[in-house]
N, C-alpha and C positions, 0 to 999 in steps of 0.2 A: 713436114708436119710432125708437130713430139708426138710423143709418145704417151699416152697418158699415166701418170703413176700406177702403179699397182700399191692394193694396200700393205704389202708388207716394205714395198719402197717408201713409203708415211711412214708408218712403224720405225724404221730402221733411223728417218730424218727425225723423230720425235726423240726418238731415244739420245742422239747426238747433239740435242738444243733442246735437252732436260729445264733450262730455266727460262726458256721464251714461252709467253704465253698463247693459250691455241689459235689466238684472231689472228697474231703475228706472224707466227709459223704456217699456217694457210696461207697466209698475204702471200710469205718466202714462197714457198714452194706453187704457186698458181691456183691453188685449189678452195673450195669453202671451205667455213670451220666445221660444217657439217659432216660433209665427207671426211677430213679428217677425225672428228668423233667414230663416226659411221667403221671406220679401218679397222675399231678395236673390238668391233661388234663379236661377243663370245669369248673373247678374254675378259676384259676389266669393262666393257659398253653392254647393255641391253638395250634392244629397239622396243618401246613404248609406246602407246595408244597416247597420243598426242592430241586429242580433241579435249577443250578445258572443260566440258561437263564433266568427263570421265577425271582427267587428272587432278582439279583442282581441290574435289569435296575429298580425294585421296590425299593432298597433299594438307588439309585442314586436321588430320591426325596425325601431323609430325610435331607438332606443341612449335616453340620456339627455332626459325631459321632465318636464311639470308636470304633475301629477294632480290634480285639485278635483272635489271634491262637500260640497256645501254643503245645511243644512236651516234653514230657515227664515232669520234673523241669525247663522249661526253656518257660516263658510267654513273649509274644513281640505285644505291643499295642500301637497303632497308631492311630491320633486323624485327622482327616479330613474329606472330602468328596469323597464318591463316584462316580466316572464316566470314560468315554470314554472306554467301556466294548466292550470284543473281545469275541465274543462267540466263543466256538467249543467241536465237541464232543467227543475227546480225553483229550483237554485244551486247558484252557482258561483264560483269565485275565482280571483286570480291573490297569490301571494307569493312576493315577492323581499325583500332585507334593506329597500327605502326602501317599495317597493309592494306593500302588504296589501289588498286588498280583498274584499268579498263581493258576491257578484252575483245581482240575482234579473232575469232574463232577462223574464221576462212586460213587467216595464216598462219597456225597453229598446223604447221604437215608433218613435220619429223620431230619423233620423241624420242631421248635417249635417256639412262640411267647410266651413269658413272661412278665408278668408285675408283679412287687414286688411291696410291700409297707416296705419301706427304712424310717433310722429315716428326711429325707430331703425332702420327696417327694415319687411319683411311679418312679419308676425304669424300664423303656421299654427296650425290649433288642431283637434278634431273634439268634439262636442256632441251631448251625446244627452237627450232629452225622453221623457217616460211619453204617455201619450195627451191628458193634459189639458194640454199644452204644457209642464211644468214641468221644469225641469233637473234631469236625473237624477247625469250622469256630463259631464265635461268634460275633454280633454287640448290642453294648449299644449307647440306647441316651444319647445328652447330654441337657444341662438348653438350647440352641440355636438352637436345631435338629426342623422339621418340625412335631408336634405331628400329627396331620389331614392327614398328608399323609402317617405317619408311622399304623394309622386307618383303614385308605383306603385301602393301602396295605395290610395288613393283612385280612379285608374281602374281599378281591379279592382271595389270597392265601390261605386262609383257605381251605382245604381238607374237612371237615363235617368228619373225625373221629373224634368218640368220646371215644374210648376205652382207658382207663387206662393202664391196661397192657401192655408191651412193650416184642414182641419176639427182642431177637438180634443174629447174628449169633456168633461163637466161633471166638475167637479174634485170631488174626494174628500173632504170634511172630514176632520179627524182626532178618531182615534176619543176621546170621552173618557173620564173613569177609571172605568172597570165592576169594581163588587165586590158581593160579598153576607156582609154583615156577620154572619151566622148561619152562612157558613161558617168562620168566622176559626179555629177550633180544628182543624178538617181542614188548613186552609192551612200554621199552625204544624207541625201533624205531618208533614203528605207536605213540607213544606220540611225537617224537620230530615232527611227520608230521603234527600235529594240530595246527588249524587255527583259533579256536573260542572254549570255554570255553564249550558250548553244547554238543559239538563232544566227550569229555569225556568219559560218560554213556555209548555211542553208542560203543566205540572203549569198552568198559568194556564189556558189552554183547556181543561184537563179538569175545571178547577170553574167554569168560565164568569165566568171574571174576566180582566184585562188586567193588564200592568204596576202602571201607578202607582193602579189599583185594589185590588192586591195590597197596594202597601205601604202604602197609609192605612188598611189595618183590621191588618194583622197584626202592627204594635209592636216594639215594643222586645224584644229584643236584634237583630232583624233588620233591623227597618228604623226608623231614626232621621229626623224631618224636621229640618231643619238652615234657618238663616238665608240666605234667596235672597244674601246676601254671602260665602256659603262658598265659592261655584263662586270668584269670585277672588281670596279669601284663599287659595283650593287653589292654583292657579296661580301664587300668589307664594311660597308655603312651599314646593314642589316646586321653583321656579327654586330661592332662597336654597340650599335642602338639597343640591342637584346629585342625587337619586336620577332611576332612572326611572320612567316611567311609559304604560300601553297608553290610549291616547284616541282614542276612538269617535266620527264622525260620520256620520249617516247617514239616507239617505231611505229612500221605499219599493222603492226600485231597486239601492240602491249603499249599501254602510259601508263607509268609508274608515277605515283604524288608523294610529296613529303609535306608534311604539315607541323612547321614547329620553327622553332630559332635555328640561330648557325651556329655554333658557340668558338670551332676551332678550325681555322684557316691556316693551310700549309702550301707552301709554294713551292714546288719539284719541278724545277727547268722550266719550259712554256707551261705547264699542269698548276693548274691550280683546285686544292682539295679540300672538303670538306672532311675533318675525320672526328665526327662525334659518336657515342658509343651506338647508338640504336641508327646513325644515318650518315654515309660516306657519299659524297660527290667528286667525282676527277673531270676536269674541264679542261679540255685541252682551249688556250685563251688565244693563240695564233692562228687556229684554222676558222676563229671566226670572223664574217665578215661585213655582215650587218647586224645591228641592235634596233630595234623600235620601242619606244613609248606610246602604248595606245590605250586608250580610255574607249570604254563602249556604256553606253547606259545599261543600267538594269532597275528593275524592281525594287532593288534594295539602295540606290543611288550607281553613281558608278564604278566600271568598274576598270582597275589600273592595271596593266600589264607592262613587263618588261619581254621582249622576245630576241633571242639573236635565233640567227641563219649562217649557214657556211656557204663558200662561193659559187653553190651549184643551186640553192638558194630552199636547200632542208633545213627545217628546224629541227635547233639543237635543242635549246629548251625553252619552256615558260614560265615565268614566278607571279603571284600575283600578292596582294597582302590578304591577311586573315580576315573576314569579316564576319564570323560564328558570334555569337551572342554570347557576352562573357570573354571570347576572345578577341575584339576585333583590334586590329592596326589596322586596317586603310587609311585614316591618314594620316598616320609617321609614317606610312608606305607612301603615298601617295608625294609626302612633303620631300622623302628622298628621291622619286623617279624625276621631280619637277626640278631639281634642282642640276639634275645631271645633263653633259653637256652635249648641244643640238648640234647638229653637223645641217649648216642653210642646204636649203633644197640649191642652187645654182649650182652650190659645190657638188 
């Protein structure tokens, strides 16, 4: 049986792999990235009140920062300010024009506040973990953030733990694709009866199916399987085209949206990135392994979705087109997902 780290044996491995980043260096050494934060708890870490009532209306007087949440290879960061927060204790949200988010509070367990010393400066940031150590939610300042009340907050939220070590619970696989192929004709009907994109989920639960369970029995017109190469042909016909578009990342804690154009696609080995001033995306393009085209009715006509999945069959992200009044693309979105290519159901 090993032994399990002690936190100055973290310590001493951090210090020695100064430019590997904290998910990576976890990975190395067997441990969360939590507990790894967790090691530096009273040097350079503070443990935080981690419930997003308390954190969030705190973090709405830092003016100007960076927002991430990230699922699995696929990072989505957003640069604005926080405000007009919706509490609730199932979820909850905060939207501003740059900061959309959803919030599901249960997995909100571990808060930390960090400060780095970066070759620029300190680096302030606040981090938050589900129970099984995994990144939920993440906020860095930026050279314009409010440093005195990102201070303030913190000795407010400070918890007074001081222990190093970090229990976590056994992490959660993710669920894979649940359908019952005997219901595919219920599915089709109670889909054509939907009225709003939400309704979804619900109608999936109520035939005891999941997402991408739903879409590999229920076909064509709804749901199209598409070339695992669509997710970045999407993102280059969307830059080239200048429309917009709504994209989704999100864990079991946190969906983070982006609402706007692509303007600037860069390509780093398998990653492919978004790097615009106010909105960065990194996608890793090799660990995915399904793409869907699905169309759901709504109120406002339909509505178009591109979705990939990784091989364990979690979604990585969602995009959808704009349809706000004044801003809509649905259909130059629409006209791009239609034309990208179908992988035949036999295959």
């Amino acid at each position: 049986m090993t032994t399990p780290l002690s936190p100055n044996d973290i310590r001493i491995a951090a210090s020695e792999n100064p430019k590997l980043r904290e998910k990576d260096l976890a990975k190395k050494l067997g441990i969360t990235e939590a507990q790894l934060i967790a090691s530096f708890t009273g040097l350079n870490v503070t443990r935080i009140d981690a419930n997003p009532d308390t954190l969030i209306p705190a973090v709405c007087t830092f003016g100007e920062v960076m927002a991430l949440t990230r699922t699995g290879d696929c990072v989505h960061e957003k640069v604005g300010e926080y405000g007009n927060y919706h509490p609730g204790k199932h979820a909850a949200m905060t939207l501003t024009e740059h900061i959309d988010l959803r919030i599901f509070p249960a997995q909100w367990v571990h808060g930390f506040a960090v400060v780095k010393e970066k070759e620029n400066g300190l680096q302030r940031s606040i981090q938050v973990f589900d129970a099984a150590g995994d990144a939920i939610h993440k906020i860095y300042l930026r050279d314009d953030s409010d440093v005195a009340a990102y201070d303030e907050a913190i000795a407010k939220l400070a918890t007074g733990e001081t222990s190093q070590p970090l229990d976590v619970a056994p992490r959660k696989a993710p669920e894979p694709a649940k359908a019952d192929p005997a219901k595919a004709d219920i599915l089709r009907a109670e889909w054509d009866k939907l009225t709003d994109t939400h309704q979804f989920l619900r109608l999936c639960s109520k035939l005891k199916m999941n997402r991408l369970g739903a879409y590999r029995i229920v076909g064509a017109p709804y749901a199209r399987l598409l070339d695992p190469s669509a997710a970045n042909e999407m993102l280059q016909r969307v830059q080239s085209s200048g429309i917009e578009i709504m994209l989704f990342v999100g864990n079991r804690g946190c969906i983070q949206i982006h609402t706007g154009p692509l303007k600037n696609l860069r390509m780093m080995g398998p990653w492919q990135n978004v790097m615009d001033p106010d909105f960065n995306l990194h996608l890793r393009l090799d660990t995915i392994a399904e793409v869907w085209a699905v169309t759901k009715p709504t109120q406002r006509g339909p509505a178009v979705s591109l979705e990939a999945f990784d091989k364990e069959g979690a979604l990585i992200f969602q995009a959808f087109g704009v349809g706000k009044e004044g801003r809509n693309s649905r259909k130059e979105w629409g006209e791009i997902i239609q034309t990208l290519n179908t992988i035949e159901e036999a295959a």
